[in-house]
Phi, psi and omega in degrees: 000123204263157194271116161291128185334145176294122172283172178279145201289324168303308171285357156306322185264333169263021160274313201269350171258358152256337162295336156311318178293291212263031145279298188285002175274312153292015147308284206303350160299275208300338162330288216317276214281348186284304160323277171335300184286355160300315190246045188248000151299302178268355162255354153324285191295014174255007159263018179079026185268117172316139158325288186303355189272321164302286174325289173323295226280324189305299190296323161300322181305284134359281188310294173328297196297339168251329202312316206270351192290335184270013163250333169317308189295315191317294163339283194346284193302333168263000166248334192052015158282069172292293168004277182273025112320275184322328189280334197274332182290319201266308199307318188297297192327284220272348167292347182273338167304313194281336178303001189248296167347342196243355173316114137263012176193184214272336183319318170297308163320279196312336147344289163286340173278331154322283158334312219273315177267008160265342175256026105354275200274003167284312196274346176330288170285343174266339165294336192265017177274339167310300191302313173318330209252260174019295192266032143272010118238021175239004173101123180303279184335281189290004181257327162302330190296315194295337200272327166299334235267308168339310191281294206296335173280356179280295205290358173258316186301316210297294189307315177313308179323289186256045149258332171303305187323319189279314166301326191269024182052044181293318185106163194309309177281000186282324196295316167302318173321312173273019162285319187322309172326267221311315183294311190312326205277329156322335186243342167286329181257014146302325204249354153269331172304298161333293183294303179298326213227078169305315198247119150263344166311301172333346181271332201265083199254035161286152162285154179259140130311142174243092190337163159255176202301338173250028134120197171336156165253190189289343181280333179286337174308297178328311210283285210298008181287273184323314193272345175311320198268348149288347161256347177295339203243354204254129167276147192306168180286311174319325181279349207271310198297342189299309206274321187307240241325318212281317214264357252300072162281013138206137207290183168293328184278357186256339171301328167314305218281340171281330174308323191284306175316305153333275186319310163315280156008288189298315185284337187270005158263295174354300199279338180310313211279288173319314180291005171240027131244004185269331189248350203234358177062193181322340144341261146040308145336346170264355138318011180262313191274044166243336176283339243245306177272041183260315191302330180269347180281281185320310195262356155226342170279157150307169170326294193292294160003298187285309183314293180350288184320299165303311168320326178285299160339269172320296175314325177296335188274330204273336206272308185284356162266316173290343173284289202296302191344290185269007161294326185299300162315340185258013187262299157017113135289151172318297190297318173223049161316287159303305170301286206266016135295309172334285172318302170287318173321319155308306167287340174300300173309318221244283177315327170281339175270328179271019166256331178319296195332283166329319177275305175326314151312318196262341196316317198272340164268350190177075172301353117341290182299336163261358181264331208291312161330312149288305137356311218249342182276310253255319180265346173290008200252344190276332184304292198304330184278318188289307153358270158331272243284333184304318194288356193239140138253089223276160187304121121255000000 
């Protein structure tokens, strides 16, 4: 990949004020939806939802939540109505959150957080080809880094939010209800964003690259290999919060507050991870195997342990947002970007759901056999993502 011209210091400042503006719309997205997924383990099982039934609702979710992204993306890239993807893709997300206050039994739940991660995965891939027309001039690494580190300070304020709820003994559903704020000022500062950045490709002054006529190349199939078997090993936070309730090594109002610990993890890491790849390329892939090792912290230690464990959980997610992303981007073309986040998203997803599965399932038989589990996909996972990632050269 040959290194693109130095942008002009005026589109250098209006990539970073747009990654910034739409850093602050998914704070208040993860305020919304990252809350919710903080407490959708234990309040599942406080309607009465089975481990596998928990473990199943994750993992299905997930499957949506990435499954729906390569028709998203595609649309995108063929109509080129990313806008009216995103707005309508965020309008879905985050209304489906404050929609759980009216829950009454888990069936219902598990619906709307269904839901909640299909308008996720609709606006998913055309955001992040936006972003993308950005970090080819300010450096891929740091503009996922920055946009995570941003998403993980929503998904860190938002679980405090409903552990005050939880502490005053509000309840679950008083705790969802007050997610609504967070969604309103999210879809407001969507719609500025929308006005101040109409063309944000226009930030992107590289010639694109054109895939060739049979398609992906081999190296991006490999990536998408790698990151399947990375997400197949890191099982969701609702099971890890599932195993605190049952055991209780940690009480209920303090799993927001271990969640928050996670997310905090992922934003104070996110741009470090980006920015060492932007300078130092695939090294940069060892920031996984700190995700890697979360699963024998959570699922056997103690309270601190058990902290350990979330924080390990959180660096792992922050690594993999900031990361797969902007490798994905410099794999890339303009012209099919978006499809081709989608698509890896969809096996990501589809990997994730049948390892969710899989863990949920095992939880009630051999809790060895699921941290071993996790563990052993998450490093097998490091050959094929270092491989791709070898073949590319990011900007500095």
């Amino acid at each position: 990949m040959h290194r693109p011209a130095a942008p002009s210091a005026d589109t250098a400042r209006r990539a970073f004020r747009f990654v910034a503006t739409f850093g602050l719309v998914n704070l208040f997205a993860d305020m919304t939806y990252e809350s919710a997924r903080g407490l959708a383990g234990e309040f599942l099982g406080s309607l009465g939802a089975s481990a596998v039934a928990v473990g199943f609702v994750a993992g299905f979710g997930e499957l949506v939540g990435y499954g729906f992204r390569s028709v998203a993306g595609y649309w995108a890239d063929r109509t080129h109505r990313y806008w009216a993807v995103i707005l309508a893709g965020y309008a879905v997300n985050l209304l489906a959150v404050p929609a759980l206050a009216l829950a009454g039994n888990w069936p219902l739940a598990a619906a709307l957080m269904v839901l909640e991660r299909a308008g996720r995965a609709v606006r998913k891939p055309a955001v992040e080809a936006m972003l993308s027309h950005a970090g080819k001039s300010i450096g891929q690494g740091w503009v996922f880094g920055l946009n995570e580190a941003l998403d993980q300070t929503g998904a860190t304020i938002g679980p405090l939010i409903t552990a005050w709820v939880l502490y005053r003994r509000g309840g679950y559903h008083q705790a969802y209800a007050i997610l609504l704020v967070p969604a309103l000022l999210c879809l407001a500062t969507l719609l500025a964003a929308r006005l101040r950045y109409p063309r944000p490709q226009e930030l992107e002054r590289r010639q694109a690259r054109f895939l060739q006529p049979a398609g992906l190349s081999g190296g991006y199939w490999l990536y998408v290999a790698g990151g399947a078997l990375l997400a197949a090993g890191f099982a969701d936070f609702p099971l890890v919060a599932y195993h605190f309730q049952r055991t209780g090594v940690v009480s209920p109002n303090l799993i927001p507050v271990f969640y928050s610990v996670a997310m905090a993890a992922g934003a104070l890491s996110a741009p470090l991870f980006g920015l060492v790849w932007d300078r130092a390329g695939w090294p940069a892939l060892a920031a996984f195997l700190l995700g890697a090792a979360f699963a024998p912290c959570a699922f056997f230690g103690g309270f601190a342990v058990a902290l350990a464990g979330a924080a390990l959980w959180g660096l792992g997610l922050g690594a993999q947002d900031a990361l797969l992303k902007a490798i994905l981007a410099d794999l890339l073309p303009r012209e099919r970007r978006a499809t081709g986040f989608g698509v890896f998203d969809t096996c990501f997803g589809l990997a994730w759901f049948a390892g969710s599965a899989a863990m949920g399932w095992l939880y009630g038989r051999s809790l060895p056999a699921l941290a071993g589990l996790s563990v052993v996909l998450q490093v097998a996972a490091l050959p094929f993502l270092a491989s791709a990632a070898s073949r590319i050269r990011p900007a500095r």
